[in-house]
N, CA, C and O atoms as CSV, one atom per row, in Angstrom:
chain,resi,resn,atom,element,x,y,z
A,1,UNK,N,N,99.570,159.872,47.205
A,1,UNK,CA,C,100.344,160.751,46.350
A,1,UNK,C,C,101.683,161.035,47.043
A,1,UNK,O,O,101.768,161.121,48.268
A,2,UNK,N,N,102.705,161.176,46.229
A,2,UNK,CA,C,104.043,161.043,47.008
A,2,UNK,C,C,104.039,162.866,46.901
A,2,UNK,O,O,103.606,163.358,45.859
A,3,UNK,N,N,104.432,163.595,47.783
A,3,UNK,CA,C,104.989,164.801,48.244
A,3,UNK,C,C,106.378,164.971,47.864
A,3,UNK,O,O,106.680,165.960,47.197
A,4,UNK,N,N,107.357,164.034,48.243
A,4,UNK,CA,C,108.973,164.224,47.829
A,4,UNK,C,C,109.059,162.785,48.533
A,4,UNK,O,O,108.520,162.060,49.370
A,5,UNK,N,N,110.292,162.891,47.453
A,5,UNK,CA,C,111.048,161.280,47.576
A,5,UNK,C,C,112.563,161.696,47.480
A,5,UNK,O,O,112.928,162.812,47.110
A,6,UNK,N,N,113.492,160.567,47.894
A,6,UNK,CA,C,114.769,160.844,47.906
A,6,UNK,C,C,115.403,159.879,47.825
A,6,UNK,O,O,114.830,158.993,48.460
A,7,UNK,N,N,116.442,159.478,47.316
A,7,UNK,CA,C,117.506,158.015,47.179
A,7,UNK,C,C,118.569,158.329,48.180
A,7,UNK,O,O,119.348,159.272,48.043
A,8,UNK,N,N,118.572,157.476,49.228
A,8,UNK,CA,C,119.405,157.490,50.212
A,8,UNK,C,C,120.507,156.414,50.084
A,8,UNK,O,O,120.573,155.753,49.047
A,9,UNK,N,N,121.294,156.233,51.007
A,9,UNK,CA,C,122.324,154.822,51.055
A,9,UNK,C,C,121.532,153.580,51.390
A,9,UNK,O,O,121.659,152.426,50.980
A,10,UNK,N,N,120.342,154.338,52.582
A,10,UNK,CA,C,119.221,153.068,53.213
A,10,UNK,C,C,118.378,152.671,52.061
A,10,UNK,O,O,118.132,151.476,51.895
A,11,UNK,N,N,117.882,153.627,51.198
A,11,UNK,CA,C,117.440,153.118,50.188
A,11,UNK,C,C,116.356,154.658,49.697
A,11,UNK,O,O,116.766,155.817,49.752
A,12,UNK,N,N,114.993,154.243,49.256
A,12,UNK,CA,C,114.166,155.373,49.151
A,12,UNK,C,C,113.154,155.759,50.277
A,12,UNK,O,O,112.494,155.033,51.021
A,13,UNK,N,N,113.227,157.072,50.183
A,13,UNK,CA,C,112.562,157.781,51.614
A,13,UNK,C,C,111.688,158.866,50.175
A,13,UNK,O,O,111.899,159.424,49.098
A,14,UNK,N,N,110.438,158.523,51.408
A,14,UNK,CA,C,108.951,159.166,50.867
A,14,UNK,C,C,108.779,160.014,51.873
A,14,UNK,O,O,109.157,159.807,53.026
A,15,UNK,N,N,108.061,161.245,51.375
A,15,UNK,CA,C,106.556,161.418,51.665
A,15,UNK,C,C,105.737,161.345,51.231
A,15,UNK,O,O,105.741,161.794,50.085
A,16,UNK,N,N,104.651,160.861,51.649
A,16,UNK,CA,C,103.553,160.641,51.333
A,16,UNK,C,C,102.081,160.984,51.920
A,16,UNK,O,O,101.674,160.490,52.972
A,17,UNK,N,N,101.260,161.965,51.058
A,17,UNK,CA,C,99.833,161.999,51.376
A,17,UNK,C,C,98.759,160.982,52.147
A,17,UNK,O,O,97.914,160.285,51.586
A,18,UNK,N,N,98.914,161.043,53.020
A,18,UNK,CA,C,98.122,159.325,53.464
A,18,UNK,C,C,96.686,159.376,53.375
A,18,UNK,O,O,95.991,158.361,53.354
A,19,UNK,N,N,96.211,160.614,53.320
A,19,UNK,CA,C,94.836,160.661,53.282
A,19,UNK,C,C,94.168,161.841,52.688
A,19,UNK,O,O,94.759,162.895,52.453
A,20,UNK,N,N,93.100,161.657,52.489
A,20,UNK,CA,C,92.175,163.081,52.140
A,20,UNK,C,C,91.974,163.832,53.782
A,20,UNK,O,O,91.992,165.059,53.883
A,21,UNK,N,N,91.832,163.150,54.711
A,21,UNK,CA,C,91.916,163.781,55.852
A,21,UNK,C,C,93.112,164.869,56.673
A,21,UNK,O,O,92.995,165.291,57.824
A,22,UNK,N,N,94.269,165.166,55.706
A,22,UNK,CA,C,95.061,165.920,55.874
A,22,UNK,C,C,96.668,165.333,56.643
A,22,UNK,O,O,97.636,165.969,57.062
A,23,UNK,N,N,96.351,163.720,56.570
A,23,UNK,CA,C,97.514,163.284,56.971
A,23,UNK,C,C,98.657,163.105,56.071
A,23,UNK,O,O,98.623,163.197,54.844
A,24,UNK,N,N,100.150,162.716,57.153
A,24,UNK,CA,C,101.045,162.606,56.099
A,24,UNK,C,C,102.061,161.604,56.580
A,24,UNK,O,O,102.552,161.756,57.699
A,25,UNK,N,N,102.352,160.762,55.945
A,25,UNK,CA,C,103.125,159.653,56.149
A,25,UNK,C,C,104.444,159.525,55.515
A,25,UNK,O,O,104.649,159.664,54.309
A,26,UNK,N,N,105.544,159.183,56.628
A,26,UNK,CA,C,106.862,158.990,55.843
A,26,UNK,C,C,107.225,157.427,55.201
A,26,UNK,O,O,107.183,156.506,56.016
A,27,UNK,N,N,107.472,157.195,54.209
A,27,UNK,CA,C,108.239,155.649,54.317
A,27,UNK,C,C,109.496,155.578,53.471
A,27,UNK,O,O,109.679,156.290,52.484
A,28,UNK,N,N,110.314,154.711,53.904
A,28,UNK,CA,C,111.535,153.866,53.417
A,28,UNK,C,C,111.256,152.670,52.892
A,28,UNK,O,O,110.513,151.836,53.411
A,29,UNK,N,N,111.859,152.552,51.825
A,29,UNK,CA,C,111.678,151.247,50.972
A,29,UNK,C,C,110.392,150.357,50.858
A,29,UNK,O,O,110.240,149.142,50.987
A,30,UNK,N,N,109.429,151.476,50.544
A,30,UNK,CA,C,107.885,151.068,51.088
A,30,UNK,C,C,107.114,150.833,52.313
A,30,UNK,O,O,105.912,150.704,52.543
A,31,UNK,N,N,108.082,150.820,52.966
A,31,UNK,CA,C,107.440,150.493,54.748
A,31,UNK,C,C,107.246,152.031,54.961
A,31,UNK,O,O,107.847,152.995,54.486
A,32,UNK,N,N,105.658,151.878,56.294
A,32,UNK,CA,C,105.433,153.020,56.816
A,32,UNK,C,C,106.126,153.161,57.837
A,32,UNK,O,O,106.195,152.171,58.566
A,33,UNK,N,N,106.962,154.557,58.303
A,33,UNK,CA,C,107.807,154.846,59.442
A,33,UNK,C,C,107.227,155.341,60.436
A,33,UNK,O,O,107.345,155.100,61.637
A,34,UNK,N,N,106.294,156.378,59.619
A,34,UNK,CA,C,106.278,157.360,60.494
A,34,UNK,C,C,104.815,158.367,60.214
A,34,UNK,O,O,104.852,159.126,59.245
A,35,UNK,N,N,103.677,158.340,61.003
A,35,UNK,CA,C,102.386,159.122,60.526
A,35,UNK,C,C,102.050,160.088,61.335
A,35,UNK,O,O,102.205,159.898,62.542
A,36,UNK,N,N,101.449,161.499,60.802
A,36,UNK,CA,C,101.087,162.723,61.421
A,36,UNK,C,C,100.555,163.550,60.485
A,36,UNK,O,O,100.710,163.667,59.269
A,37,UNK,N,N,99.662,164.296,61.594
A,37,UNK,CA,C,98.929,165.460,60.699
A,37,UNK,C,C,99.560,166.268,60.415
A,37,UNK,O,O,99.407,166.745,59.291
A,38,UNK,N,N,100.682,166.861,61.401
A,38,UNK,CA,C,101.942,167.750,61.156
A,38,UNK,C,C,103.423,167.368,59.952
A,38,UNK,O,O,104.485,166.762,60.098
A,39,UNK,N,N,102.788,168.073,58.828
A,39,UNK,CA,C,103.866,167.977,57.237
A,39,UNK,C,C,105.079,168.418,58.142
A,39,UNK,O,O,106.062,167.683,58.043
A,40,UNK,N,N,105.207,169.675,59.160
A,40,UNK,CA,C,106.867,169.992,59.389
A,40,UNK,C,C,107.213,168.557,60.503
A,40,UNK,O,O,108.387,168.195,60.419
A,41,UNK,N,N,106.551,167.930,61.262
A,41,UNK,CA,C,107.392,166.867,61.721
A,41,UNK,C,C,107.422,166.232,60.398
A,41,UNK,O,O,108.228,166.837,59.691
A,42,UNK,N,N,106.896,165.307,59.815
A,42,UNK,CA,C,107.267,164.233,59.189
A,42,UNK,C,C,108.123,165.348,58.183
A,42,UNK,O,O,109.033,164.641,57.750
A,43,UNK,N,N,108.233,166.186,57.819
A,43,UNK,CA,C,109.612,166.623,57.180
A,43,UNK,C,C,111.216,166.901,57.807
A,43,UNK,O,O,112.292,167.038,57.226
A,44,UNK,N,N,110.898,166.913,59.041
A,44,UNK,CA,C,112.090,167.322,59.892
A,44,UNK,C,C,112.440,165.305,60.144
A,44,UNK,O,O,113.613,165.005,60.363
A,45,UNK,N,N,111.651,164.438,60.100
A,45,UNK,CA,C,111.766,163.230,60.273
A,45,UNK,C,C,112.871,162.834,59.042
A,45,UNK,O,O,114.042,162.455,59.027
A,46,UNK,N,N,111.623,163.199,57.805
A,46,UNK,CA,C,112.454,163.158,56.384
A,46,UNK,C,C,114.316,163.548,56.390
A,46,UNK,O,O,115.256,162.839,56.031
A,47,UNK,N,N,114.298,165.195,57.048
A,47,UNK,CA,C,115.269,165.006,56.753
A,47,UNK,C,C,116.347,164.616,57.424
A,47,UNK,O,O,117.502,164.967,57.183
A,48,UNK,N,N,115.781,163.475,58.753
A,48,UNK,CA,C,117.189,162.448,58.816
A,48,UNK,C,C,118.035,161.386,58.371
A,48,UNK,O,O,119.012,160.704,58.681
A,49,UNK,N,N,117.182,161.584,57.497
A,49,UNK,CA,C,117.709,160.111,56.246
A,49,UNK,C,C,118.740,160.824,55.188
A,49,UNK,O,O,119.246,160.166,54.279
């Protein structure tokens, strides 16, 4: 399930739910970047794009 998405210059930046286990995964243009249980890192990740 996507959390927030965004249209960048690089292209599209996700978040994404990665699991029922409480994880959360960032990706760009479908590739995975970036995975953690912690939503404020992978959001502080998010918002360097």
């Amino acid at each position: 399930m996507v959390l927030k998405s965004k249209r960048t210059s690089i292209g599209l930046v996700e978040i994404r739910d990665a699991s029922t286990a409480g994880w959360y995964a960032l990706y760009v243009n479908g590739n995975l970047v970036e995975q953690s249980a912690d939503l404020n890192y992978i959001q502080r990740e998010y918002d360097k794009y």
